[in-house]
DRENDO-548042 format. One record per atom (N, C-alpha, C): x, y, z. Coordinates in steps of 0.1 Angstrom, whole numbers, padded with zeros to 4 digits, always signed. Layout:
<recs>
XYZ...
</recs>
This chain:
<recs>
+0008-0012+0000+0000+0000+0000+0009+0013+0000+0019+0014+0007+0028+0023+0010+0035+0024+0000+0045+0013-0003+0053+0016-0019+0044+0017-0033+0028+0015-0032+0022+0018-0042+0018+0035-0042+0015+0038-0030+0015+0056-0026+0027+0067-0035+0040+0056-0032+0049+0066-0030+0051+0066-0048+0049+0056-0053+0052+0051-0069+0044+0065-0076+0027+0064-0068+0020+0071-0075+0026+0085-0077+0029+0088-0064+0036+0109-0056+0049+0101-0068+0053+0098-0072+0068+0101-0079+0061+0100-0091+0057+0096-0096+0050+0096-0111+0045+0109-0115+0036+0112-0103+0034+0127-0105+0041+0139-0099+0049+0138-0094+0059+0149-0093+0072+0146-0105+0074+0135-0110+0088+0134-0121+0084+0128-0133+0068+0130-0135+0059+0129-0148+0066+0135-0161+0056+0139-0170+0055+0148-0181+0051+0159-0176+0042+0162-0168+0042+0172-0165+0054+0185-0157+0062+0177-0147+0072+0185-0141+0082+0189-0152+0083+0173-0158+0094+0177-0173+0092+0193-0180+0081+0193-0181+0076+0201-0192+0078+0215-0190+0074+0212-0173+0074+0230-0167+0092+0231-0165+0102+0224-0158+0117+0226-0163+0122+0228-0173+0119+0222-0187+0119+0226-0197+0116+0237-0203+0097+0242-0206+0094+0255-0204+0101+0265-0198+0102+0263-0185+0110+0276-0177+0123+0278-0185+0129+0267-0188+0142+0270-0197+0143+0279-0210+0133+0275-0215+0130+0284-0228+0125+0293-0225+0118+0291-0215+0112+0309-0216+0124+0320-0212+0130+0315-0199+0144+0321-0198+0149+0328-0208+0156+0313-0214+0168+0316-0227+0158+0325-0242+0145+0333-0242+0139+0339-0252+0142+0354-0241+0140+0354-0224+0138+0366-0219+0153+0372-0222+0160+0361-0219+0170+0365-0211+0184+0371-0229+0172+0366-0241+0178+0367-0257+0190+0363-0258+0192+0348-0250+0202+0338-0257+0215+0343-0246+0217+0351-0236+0230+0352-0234+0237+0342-0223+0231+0332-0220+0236+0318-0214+0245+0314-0229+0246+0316-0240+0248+0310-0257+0259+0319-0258+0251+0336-0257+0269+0345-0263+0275+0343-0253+0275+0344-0247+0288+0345-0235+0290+0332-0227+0287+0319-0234+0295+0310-0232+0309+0308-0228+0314+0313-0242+0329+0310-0234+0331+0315-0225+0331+0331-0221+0335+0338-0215+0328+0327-0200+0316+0324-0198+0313+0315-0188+0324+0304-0186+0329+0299-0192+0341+0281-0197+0351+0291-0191+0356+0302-0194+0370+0305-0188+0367+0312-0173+0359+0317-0170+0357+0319-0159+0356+0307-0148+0350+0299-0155+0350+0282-0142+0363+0277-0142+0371+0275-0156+0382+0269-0155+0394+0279-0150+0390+0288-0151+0404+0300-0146+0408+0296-0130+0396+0289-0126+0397+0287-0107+0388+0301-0097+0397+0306-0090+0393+0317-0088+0391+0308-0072+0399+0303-0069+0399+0295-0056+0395+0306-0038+0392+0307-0032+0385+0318-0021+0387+0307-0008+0391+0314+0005+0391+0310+0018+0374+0308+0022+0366+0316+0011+0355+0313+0021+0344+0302+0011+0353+0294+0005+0344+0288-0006+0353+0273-0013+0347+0273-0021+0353+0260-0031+0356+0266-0049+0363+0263-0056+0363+0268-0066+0351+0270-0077+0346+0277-0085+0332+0274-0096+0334+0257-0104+0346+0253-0106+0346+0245-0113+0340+0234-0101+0346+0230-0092+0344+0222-0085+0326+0222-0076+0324+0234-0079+0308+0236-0072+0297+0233-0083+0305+0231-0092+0295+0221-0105+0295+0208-0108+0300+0203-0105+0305+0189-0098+0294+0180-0091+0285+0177-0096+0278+0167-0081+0264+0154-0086+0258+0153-0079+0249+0142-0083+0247+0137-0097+0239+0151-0099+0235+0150-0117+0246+0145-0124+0252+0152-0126+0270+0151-0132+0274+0137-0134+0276+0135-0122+0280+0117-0120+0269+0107-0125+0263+0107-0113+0254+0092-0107+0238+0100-0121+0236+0107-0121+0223+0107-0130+0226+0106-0143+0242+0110-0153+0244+0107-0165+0241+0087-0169+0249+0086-0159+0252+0071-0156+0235+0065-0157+0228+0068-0146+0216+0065-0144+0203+0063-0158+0204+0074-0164+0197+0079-0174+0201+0071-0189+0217+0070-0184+0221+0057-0197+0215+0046-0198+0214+0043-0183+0207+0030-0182+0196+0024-0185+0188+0038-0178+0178+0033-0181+0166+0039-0191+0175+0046-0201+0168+0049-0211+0176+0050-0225+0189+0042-0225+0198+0040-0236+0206+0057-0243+0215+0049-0253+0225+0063-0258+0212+0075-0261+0198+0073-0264+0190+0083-0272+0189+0097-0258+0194+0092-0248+0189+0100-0235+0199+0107-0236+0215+0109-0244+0221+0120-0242+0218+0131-0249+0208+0126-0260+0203+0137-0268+0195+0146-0257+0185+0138-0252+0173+0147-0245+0181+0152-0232+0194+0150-0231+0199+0156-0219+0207+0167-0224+0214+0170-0234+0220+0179-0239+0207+0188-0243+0195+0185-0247+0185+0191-0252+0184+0202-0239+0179+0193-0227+0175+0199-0211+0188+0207-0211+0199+0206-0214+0211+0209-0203+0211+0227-0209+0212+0227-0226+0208+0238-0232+0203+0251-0229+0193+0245-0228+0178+0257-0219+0183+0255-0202+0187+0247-0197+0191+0246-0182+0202+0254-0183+0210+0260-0192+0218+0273-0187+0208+0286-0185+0199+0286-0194+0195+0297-0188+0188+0295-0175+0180+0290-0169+0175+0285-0158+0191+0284-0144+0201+0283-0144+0214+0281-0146+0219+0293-0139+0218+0300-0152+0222+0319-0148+0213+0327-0141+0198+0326-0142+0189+0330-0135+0186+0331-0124+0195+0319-0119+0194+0315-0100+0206+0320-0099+0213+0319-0101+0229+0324-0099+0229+0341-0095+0222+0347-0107+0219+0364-0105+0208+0365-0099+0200+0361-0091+0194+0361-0079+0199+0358-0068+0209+0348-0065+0214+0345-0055+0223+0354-0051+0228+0367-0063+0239+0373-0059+0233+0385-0057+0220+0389-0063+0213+0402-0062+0206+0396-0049+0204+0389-0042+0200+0392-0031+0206+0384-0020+0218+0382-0022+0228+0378-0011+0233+0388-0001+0238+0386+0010+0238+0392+0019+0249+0387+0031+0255+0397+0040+0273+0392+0045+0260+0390+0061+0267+0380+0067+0265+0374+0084+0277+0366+0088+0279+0373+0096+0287+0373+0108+0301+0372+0095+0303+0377+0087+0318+0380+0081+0318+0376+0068+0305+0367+0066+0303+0356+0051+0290+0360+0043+0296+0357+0035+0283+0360+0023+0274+0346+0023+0261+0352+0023+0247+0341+0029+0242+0341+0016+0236+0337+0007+0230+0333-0005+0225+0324-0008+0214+0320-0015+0209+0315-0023+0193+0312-0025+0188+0301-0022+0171+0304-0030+0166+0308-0019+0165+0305-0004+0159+0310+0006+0165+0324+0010+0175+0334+0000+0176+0344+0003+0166+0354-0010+0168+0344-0021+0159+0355-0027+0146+0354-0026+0140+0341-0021+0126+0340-0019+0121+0346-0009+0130+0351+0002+0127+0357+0013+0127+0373+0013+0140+0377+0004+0138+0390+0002+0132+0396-0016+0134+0387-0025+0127+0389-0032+0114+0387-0037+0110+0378-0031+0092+0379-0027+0085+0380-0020+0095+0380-0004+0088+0383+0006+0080+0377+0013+0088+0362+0013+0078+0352+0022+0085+0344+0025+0090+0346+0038+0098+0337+0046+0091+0327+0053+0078+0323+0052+0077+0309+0056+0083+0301+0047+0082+0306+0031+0085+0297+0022+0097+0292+0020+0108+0302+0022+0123+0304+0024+0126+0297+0038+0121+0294+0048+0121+0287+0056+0118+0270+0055+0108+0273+0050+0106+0254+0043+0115+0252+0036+0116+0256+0027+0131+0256+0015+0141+0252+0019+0145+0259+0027+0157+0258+0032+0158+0241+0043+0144+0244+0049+0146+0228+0060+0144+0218+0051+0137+0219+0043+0134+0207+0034+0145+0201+0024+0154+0210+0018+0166+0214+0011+0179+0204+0019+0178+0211+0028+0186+0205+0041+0182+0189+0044+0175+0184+0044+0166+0175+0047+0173+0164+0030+0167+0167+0022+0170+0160+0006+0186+0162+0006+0190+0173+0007+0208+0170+0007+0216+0161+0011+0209+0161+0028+0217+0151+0033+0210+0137+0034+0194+0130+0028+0190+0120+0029+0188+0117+0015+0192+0123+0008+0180+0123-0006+0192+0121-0020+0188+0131-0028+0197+0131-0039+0214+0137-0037+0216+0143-0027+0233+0150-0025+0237+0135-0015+0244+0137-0003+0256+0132+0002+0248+0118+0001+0241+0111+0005+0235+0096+0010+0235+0092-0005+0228+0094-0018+0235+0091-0030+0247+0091-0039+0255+0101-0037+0271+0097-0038+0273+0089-0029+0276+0091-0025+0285+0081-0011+0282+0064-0015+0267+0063-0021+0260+0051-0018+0267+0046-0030+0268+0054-0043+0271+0052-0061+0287+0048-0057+0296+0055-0052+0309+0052-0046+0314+0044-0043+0307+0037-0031+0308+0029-0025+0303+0016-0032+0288+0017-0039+0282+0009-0045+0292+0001-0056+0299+0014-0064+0312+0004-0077+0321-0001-0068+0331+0005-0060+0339+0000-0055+0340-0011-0051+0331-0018-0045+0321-0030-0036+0323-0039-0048+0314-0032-0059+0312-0043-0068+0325-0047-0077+0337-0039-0076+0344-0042-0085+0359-0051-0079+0361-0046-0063+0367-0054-0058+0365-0067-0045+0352-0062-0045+0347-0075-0039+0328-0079-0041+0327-0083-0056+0312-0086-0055+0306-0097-0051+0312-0103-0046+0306-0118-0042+0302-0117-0027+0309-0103-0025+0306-0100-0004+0317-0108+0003+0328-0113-0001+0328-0119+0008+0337-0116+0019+0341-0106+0023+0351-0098+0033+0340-0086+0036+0329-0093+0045+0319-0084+0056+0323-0077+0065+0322-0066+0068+0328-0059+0078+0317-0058+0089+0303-0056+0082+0294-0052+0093+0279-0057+0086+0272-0059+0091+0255-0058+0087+0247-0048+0096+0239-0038+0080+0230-0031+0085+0220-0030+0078+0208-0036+0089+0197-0037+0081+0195-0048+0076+0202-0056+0078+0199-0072+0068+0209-0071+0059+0218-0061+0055+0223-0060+0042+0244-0061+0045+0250-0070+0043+0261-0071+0041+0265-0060+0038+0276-0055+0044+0286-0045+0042+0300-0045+0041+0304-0051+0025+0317-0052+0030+0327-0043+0036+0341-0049+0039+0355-0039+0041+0354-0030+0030+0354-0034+0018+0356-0024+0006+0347-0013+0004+0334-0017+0009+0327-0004+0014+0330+0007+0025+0331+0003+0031+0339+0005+0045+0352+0018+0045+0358+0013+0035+0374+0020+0034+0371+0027+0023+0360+0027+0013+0353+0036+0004+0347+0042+0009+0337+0046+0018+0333+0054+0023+0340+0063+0032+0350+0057+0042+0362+0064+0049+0366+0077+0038+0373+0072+0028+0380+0076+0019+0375+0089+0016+0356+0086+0012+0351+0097+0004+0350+0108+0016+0348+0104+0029+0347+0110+0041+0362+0122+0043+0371+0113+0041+0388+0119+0042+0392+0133+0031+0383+0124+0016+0386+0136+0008+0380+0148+0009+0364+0143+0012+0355+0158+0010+0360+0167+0021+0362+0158+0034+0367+0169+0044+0376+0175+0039+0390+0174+0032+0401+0184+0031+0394+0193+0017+0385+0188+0008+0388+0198+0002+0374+0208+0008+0366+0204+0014+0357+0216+0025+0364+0223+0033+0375+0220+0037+0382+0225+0051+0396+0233+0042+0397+0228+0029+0405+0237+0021+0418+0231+0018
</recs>
């Protein structure tokens, strides 16, 4: 009953219909915005790749870097063959303007606390439309999917998931069970790992 609930809420929230309005928004963007996600491309490519490394941050190149990137290229091959790099270059297109749009929001209404610059959707939703319950959900619910959802708990899982499979798929060097589910060493020292890297390059 439960896994049939949730089948249905994902069907309709990652439908044709959601497609359509991410897409839409993209093109309506890239018509308002008259293509300049396109001219000023490059100038975009040398600005990510130049670095531009900051004490109070991570580099642009590296802040582009994450779920989608990896684990959903992969994903999307799978399970809808080579024709899905078309329809993802198609999305990815109009997703610069959608791209740039949040970016000059986040910076037109970003704002310095306690010494740092505070930005992003729960800043412009709060000061650009003026409704900080919503910017409040946002932000807890945001928080909430980061850390259980599509950000850290799915890398980590994709990481650990090859590694497992490539040097030990048969299980047979268990370290621990959780949940019923074997866990080997190789997961174990993969996950450490991803734990060891991300810390130094967060902590700089």
């Amino acid at each position: 009953m439960q896994d049939s609930l949730l089948a249905r809420v994902g069907e309709a929230v990652w439908g044709w219909p959601m497609m359509a309005l991410f897409l839409g928004t993209g093109i309506w963007y890239m018509l308002r915005l008259r293509g300049l996600p396109l001219r000023r491309l490059g100038q975009a490519l040398r600005a990510i790749f130049r670095g531009g490394e900051s004490a109070d941050g991570i580099s642009p190149y590296a802040a582009t870097i994450g779920t989608g990137n990896i684990v959903g290229v992969a994903t999307a091959l799978a399970a809808g063959g080579p024709g899905a790099l078309l329809w993802m270059m198609v999305a990815a297109l109009f997703g610069m303007a959608t791209q740039y749009a949040e970016g000059y929001l986040a910076v037109r209404y970003r704002r310095r606390q306690g010494g740092k610059w505070l930005g992003g959707p729960f800043c412009y939703i709060e000061q650009g439309l003026g409704w900080r319950w919503l910017a409040v959900t946002f932000a807890v619910v945001g928080a909430a999917v980061g850390l259980l959802g599509v950000g850290t708990v799915a890398q980590v899982n994709s990481i650990t998931t090859a590694v497992e499979g490539f040097f030990d798929p048969l299980k047979r060097s268990v370290a621990m069970t959780a949940g019923g589910n074997a866990v080997t060493w190789a997961a174990v020292i993969a996950g450490g790992l991803t734990v060891l890297f991300s810390g130094m390059v967060l902590l700089g």
